[in-house]
N, C-alpha and C positions, 0 to 999 in steps of 0.2 A: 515809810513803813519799815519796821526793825525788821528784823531776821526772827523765824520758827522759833520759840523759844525750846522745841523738843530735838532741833536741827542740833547739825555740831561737825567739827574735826572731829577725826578717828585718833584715838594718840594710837600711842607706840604697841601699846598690850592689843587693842582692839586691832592692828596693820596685825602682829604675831598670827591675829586668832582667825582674821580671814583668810591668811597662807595656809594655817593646820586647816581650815574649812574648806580647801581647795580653791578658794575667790583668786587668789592671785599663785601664780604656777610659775618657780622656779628653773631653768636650765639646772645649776648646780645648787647644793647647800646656798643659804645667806651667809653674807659675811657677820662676822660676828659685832660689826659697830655699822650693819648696814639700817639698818631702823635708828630714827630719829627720834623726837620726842612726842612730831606732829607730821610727819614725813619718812617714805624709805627711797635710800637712794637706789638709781634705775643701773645695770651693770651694761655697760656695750656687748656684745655677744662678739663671735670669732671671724667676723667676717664685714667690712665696708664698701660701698658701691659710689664710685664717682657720679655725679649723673650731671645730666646736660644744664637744669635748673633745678630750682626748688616747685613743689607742687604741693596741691592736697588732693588724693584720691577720688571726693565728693562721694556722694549718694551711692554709688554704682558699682565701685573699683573699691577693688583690695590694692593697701600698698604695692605689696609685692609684685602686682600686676603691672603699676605703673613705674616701679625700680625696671621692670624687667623691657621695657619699652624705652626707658632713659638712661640706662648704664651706659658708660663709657669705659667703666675700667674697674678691675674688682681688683680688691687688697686685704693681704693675708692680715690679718691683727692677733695673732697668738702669739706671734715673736716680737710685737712692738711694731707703730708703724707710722711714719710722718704725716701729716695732716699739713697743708701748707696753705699761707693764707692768698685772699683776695676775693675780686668779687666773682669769679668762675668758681670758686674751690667750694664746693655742693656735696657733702660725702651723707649716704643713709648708713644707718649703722640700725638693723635687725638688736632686739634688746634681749638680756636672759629674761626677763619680767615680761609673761603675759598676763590675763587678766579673765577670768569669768565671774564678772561681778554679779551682788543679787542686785533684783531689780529699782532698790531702795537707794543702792549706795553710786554715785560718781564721782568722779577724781577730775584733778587739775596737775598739770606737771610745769616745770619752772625749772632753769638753769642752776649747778648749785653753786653757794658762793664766790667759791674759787675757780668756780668755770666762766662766770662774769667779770672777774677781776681781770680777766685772762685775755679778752677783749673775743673769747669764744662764745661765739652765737648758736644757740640752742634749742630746738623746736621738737616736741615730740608729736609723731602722727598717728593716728589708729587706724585702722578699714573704716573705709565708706562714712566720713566724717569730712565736715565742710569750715571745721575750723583747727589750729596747733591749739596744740597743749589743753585740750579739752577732753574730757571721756565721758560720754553719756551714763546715764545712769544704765544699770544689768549690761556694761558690754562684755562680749565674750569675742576674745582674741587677742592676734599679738599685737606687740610694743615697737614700732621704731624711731630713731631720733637723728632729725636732721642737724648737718652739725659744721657750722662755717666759720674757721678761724679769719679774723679780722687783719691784724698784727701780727702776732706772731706764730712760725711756723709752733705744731707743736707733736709729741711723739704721747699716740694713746696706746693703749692695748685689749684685747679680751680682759673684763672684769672693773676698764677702768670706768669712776662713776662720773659722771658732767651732768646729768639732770638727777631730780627728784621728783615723788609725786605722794600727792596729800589726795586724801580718801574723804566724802564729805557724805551728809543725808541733809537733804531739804535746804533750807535758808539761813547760814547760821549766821551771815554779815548785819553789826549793827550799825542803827542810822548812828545820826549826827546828835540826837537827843539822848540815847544811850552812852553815845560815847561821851557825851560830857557828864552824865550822870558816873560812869564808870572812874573818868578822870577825878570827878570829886572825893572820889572813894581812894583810887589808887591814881596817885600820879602816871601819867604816859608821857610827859613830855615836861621838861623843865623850861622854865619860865610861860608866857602865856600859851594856850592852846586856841589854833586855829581851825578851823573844822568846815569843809566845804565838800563833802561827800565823802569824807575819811580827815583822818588828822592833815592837815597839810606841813610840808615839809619846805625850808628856805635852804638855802646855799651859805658855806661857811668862809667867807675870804678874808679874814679877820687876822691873819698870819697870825694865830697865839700860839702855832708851834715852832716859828720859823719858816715854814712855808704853809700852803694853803693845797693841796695836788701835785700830782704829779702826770705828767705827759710821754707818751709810750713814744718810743724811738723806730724808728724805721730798722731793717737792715739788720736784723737782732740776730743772737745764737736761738738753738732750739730751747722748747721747753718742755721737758714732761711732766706730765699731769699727774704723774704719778709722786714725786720728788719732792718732800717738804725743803725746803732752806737749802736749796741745791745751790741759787743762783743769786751773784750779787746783783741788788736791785738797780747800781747804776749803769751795770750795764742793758741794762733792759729801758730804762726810765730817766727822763729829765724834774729833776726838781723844780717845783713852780713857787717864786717867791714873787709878793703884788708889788713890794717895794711900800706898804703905806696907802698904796691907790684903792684898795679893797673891789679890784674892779679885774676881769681876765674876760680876752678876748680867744675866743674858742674858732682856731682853724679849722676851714672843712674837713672833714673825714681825719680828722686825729682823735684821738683816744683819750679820756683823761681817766683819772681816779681823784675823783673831789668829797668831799666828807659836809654832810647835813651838818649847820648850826647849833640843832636843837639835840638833844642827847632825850633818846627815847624809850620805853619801857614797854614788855608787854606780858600782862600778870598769867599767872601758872595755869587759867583757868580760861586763854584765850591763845588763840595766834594771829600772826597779820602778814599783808602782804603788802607791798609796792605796786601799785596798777600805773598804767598809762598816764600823763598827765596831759592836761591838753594840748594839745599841739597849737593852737592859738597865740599860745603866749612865745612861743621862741619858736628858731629853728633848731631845737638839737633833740637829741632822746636822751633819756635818763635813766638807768638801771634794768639791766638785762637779768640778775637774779632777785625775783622778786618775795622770797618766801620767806619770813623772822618768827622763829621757834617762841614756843611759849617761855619762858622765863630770860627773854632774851633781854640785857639792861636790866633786869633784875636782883636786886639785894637777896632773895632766897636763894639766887642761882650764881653768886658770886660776882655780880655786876650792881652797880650802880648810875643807872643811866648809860647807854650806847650811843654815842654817835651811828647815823643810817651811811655806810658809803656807798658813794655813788658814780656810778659806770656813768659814764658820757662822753656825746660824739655826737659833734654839730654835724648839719648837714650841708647845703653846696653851697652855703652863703658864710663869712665870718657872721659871731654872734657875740655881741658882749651879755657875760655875765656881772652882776652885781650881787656885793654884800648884800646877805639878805633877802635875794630874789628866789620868788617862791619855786619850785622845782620838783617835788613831790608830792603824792599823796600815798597815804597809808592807811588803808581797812581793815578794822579788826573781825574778826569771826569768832564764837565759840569755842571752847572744846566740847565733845559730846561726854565726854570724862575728863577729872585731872590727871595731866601723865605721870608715870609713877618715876618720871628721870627727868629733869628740865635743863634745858640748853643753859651750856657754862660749865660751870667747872666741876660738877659730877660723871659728864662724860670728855670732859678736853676740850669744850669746845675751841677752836682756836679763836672764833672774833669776839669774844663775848667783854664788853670791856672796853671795847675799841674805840679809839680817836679815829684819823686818818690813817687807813694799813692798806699795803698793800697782800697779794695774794700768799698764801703760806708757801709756796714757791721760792719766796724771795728774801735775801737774809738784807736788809735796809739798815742804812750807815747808824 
């Protein structure tokens, strides 16, 4: 069954109009490039809480209730502040963004680009909710985002953004019969389209650029999140070359940045996401930022096809990958309107265009 055909993303003007409406309630002014095309980024607020684990409040509990039960250690963030990785380092970060939605509209949040490339793990919580990154439709209240560096230590501050959140009404995801009907009209993907509950996405080992990925280093300087092109990429990253084998075998708990085969499109008048893939097929995870603006890979927005890159990190077994093995899936949704700015080169975007890149962070050989 398709999606609502009255359903949709909220673009950029309609996020404006629910702020001036009260629906969503600022700490300070917005930034001035903080709204998206199909998304506004979420800002950390001044203050972070160690805590013992990760949790979700469920049915009963406010956040705050249960930070205040599992702190171990609070941390100033107005002056800047380390975030250090591993699997203990659990920090809640209180958001400037709350939320009194109406009872029509709910949201989804998602790590943003450069917070996944970053090998930084992302989850936003609400009150009395039994799932991340989920917001019922009319909720009223605050924002917090749980936030676990993997790799690298990294330095955030008050204001700095690592998640996003899209604003939706109804059903607006289409099936598989839509989406090939949509593909006939507008290409989504160069060469043939595979389609098994969203477009599905393979793996690029093909070395046509010289290498195929890149594998995060242990033992690294810091990073902030804030810093375009602060740091050279080799010292952060190993370049991954097949040698001709078109085959890589993924060490437990390493990090890669590997880049989709297919180079893909998504028109002015949709957005899409990265979901889960099954877990069946491998032992690894694949892309931690799952959200792709409407004119993303798109010719009206200064692209021509994008490569999807992709976060990866086997789990306690090695795992070979192979040319070509499928590894993604991609759903597209509605907009509720066309936005009146599409991702690319109207507002900077930086991946728009992309091959294999690392985070904007990183100034690469």
């Amino acid at each position: 069954m398709g999606g609502d055909s009255a359903a949709g993303i909220l673009p950029a003007h309609s996020i404006a109009a629910l702020a001036e409406a009260g629906a969503i309630v600022a700490a300070t002014p917005f930034d001035a490039d903080q709204i998206q095309p199909a998304s506004l980024d979420l800002r950390l607020g001044p203050v972070a809480y160690r805590v013992r684990a990760s949790f979700l409040p469920g049915p009963s509990a406010t956040v705050a209730a249960r930070v205040a039960e599992l702190t171990l250690h609070e941390i100033d963030l107005t002056r800047g502040a380390l975030l250090e990785p591993g699997r203990s380092g659990v920090y809640i970060v209180p958001l400037q963004e709350s939320l009194a939605l109406p009872p029509e509209i709910a949201a989804a949040t998602n790590p943003k680009s450069s917070t996944g490339r970053l090998d930084v793990f992302t989850r936003v919580i609400a009150d009395r909710t039994r799932e991340f990154d989920t917001i019922p439709p009319g909720y009223r209240g605050p924002l917090y985002v749980e936030i676990s560096p993997r790799t690298f230590p990294v330095i955030v501050r008050e204001g700095s953004r690592l998640s996003q959140i899209r604003f939706r009404t109804g059903n607006p995801r289409l099936d598989d019969a839509e989406l090939a009907t949509l593909h006939a009209e507008t290409p989504l993907v160069d060469g043939d389209l595979h389609l098994a509950g969203g477009l599905m996405l393979s793996i690029d080992l093909s070395d046509r650029d010289g290498i195929v990925g890149y594998r995060a280093k242990r033992h690294t300087g810091l990073v902030d999140v804030d810093r375009r092109g602060a740091l050279d990429a080799l010292d952060f990253w190993d370049p991954i070359a097949t040698h001709g084998k078109r085959e890589l075998v993924l060490d437990p708990d390493q990090f890669y940045i590997l880049a989709s085969r297919e180079s893909v499109t998504v028109p002015p008048d949709y957005a899409a996401e990265m979901v889960p893939f099954d877990p069946l097929v491998g032992e690894f995870r694949v892309h931690y930022a799952g959200f792709f603006d409407p004119g993303f890979g798109h010719s009206d927005a200064g692209g021509a096809g994008s490569r999807a890159v992709l976060e990866v990190r086997s789990h306690e077994i090695p795992f070979i990958l192979e040319h070509g093995q499928s590894v993604g899936r991609l759903v597209y949704e509605r907009m509720l309107e066309r936005p009146r700015f599409l991702y690319g080169r109207d507002i900077g975007s930086h991946y728009q265009a992309q091959g294999l890149k690392l985070s904007k962070h990183f100034r690469t050989p």
